[in-house]
C-alpha positions, 0 to 999 in steps of 0.5 A: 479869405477873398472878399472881392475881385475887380479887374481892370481892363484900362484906357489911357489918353493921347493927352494924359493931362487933358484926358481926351483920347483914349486907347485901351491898356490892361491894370488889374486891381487885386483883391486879397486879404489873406493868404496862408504859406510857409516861408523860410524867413531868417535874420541876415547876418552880415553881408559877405563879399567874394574873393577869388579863393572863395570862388574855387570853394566847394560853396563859393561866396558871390555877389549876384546882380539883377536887372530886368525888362530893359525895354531898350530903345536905342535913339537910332529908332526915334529920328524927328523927336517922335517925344515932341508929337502928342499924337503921334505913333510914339505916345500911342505906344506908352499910352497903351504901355506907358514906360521911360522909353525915351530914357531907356538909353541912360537909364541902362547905362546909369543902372550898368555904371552902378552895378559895375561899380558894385562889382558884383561876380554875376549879372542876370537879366530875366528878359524884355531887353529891348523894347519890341524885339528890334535887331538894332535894339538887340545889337546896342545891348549886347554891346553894352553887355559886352563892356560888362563882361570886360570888367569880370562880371559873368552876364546871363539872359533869357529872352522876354516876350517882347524880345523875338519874332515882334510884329510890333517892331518899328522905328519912329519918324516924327509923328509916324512909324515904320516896321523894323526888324525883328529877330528870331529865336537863333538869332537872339542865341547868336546875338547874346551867345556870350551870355549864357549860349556859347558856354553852356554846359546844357542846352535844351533842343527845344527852347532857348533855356541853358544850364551854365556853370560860372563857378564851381558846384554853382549853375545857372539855370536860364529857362525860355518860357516865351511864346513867339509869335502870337497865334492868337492875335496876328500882328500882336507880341504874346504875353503869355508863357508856357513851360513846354512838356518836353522843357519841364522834364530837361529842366526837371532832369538838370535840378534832380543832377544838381541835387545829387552833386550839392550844386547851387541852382540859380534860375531866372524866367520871364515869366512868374513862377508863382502868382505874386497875388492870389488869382493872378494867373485867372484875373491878369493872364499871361504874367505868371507861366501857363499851368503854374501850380503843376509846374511850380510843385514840380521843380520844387520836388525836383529841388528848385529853391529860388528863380528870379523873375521880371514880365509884371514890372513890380518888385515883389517876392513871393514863394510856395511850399510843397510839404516840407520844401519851398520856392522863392520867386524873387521878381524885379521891376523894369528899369523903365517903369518907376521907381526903376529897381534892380537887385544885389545879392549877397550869398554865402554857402547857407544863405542869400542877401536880397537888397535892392537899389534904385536909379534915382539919376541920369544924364541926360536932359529932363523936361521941365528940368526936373529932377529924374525921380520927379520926372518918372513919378509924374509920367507915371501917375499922370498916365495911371489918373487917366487910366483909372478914371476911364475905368471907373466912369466907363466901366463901372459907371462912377460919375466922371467928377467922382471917378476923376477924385477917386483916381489917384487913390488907385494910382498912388496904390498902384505905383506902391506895388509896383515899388515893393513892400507896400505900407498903407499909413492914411486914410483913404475915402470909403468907396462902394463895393467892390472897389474899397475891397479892391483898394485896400487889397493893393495896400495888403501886401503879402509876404515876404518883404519885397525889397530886402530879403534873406532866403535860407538855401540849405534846406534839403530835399527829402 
């Protein structure tokens, strides 16, 4: 039953704290109270860990690494300390799209640095590595993807839609901005061809997606899903994605060949698979694939049981059943939006182990000389108040002292479903309609649990 819906088109300010100047940015208030679906829920057992025997198996043991939405800014693109510039291009950027971009180079690195550190036999990247598609961004971190894939780890990707042909690459000077190169769909091919293009067993002619075979009767499945350029809006990056037709059938083709041989698929897309809440697609679109009900039955009829996802910047897991068959659609936040999550998969023959770490630490210099969990959480909430409040006395007409109290209720909502496995455990004020029923849909969080998970994997297709 859905009681109410309220969307949210939002502004933030170039000052956040004084809230003075504002620019718009889209956050969307859920409204869902219940939503009935099967899921394939059961205990983990003991987490197992891969040994080179294991790997030659028929259904071999692995450790699977996550991460997603990099947004990497490489500090040769921020010359003049574009972050010292309250007015500047920089600020106008995060307070359109507030993200750690000034840290994403040691927060790579730290996230790189712990799964390595967990040695983990694959490493999966569901798009979104750099920021706005910029060729020195790409270049940086195929470089650091490198270093990984020097420890053993087999690295994928899958381009997001920042990721090529970006109208809005540019490289900052002090207060001001340039336009910098972007790449295109081949180039990204060229650039990451070790992660996934050079050793594909299939490539489809008419995306950037692959089939690749790291181990044996195990494939991973990278689908492209990304629109590049915007037809829509010139100068503007696309949010949205499309599986297109001749696409689906390939990736469609692969699963059924799959299903005949008992091999594991492991697939990744930007974009949702399935909506994480009911009325995504309608009320916030772009962040689950085009047409995803029709595609979504399709791959599972096919035999697709788990793609991972990135594009909305929460960690959440959701699912959907189709007759006696189901889908887990496992997506994982930004490493630049806090609390900078990436997962680690523990898989056994029957079963996959989801556990999900954080980047709590990095080397690098914080303002004020906080403490980098601290830091992030202020940056954040600081810009989602300002966000909020504009919101509700502009748009739907709170008075500014009411909406400006009101405010970090949201916020402190918001930044719970971004964290996952959302928990309300106070009392929060009675808001008038459609706001309180906005309010505490973002506290309902659906199942399953968003953090730690174990998806059953040997249910077949019938």
């Amino acid at each position: 039953m859905i009681i109410s819906i309220c969307e949210f088109h939002v502004a933030t300010h170039t000052n956040y704290l004084n809230m003075k100047t504002f620019k718009i940015y889209p956050i969307l208030i859920l409204a869902i109270l219940a939503w009935s679906c099967s899921k394939d829920m059961v205990q983990p057992t003991e987490l197992t860990t891969n040994t080179e025997n294991s790997l030659k198996s028929a259904k071999p043991k692995m450790k699977i690494a996550v991460m997603s939405d990099i947004h990497y800014l490489d500090p040769a693109l921020m010359t003049g300390n574009p972050s010292t510039f309250p007015t500047g291009d920089f600020q106008t950027y995060l307070n359109s799209d507030p993200k750690l971009l000034e840290f994403s180079n040691p927060i790579l690195r730290k996230a790189i640095a712990e799964i390595v550190a967990s040695k983990p036999d694959v490493l999966l990247i569901p798009g979104d590595l750099t920021k706005d598609g910029e060729l020195i961004n790409h270049q940086a971190v195929a470089t650091m993807l490198e270093q990984v894939s020097a420890k053993g780890i087999k690295v994928f990707v899958v381009p997001g839609n920042h990721d090529i042909a970006n109208p809005e690459a540019v490289h900052y000077i002090g207060a001001g901005s340039e336009p910098e190169p972007s790449i295109s769909a081949s180039d990204f091919a060229d650039i990451y061809e070790k992660f996934g293009y050079q050793d594909a067993i299939y490539r489809d002619s008419h995306s950037l997606s692959y089939v690749c075979e790291p181990f044996n009767n195990v494939w991973v499945l990278g689908i492209d899903d990304c629109i590049y350029p915007d037809l829509q809006i010139p100068g503007k990056a696309n949010i949205a994605g499309v599986i297109k037709p001749e696409t689906r059938q390939w990736i469609q083709d692969r699963l059924a060949e799959a299903t005949k041989k008992n091999i594991t698929v492991l697939a990744m897309m930007h974009h949702g698979l399935v909506e994480h809440y009911t009325g995504q697609q309608s009320l916030d679109n772009g962040y689950v694939t085009a047409n995803w009900e029709a595609t979504a039955d399709a791959l599972i009829d096919a035999g697709l049981r788990v793609i991972f996802t990135g594009h909305y910047h929460a960690n959440d897991i959701t699912s959907r059943s189709k007759g006696t068959n189901t889908v887990f659609d496992i997506e994982t936040g930004s490493l630049v939006t806090p609390p900078s999550p990436y997962r680690i998969i523990t898989s056994d023959p029957n079963y996959l182990y989801v556990d999900t770490k954080h980047v709590t630490t990095i080397d690098a210099p914080i303002p004020y000389g906080l403490p980098f969990v601290s830091y992030s959480n202020g940056f954040l909430s600081a810009h989602l108040d300002g966000i909020f409040t504009y919101m509700l006395n502009v748009k739907y007409g709170v008075p500014a002292p009411s909406a400006v109290g009101w405010a970090p209720f949201f916020t402190e909502a918001m930044m719970a479903h971004y964290a996952g496995d959302e928990n309300l455990t106070h009392e929060v004020p009675a808001l008038p309609p459609p706001l309180n029923g906005a309010l505490y849909s973002l506290w309902s969080d659906l199942p399953p649990s968003d953090n730690q998970f174990t998806v059953d994997m040997r249910k077949k297709i019938r």
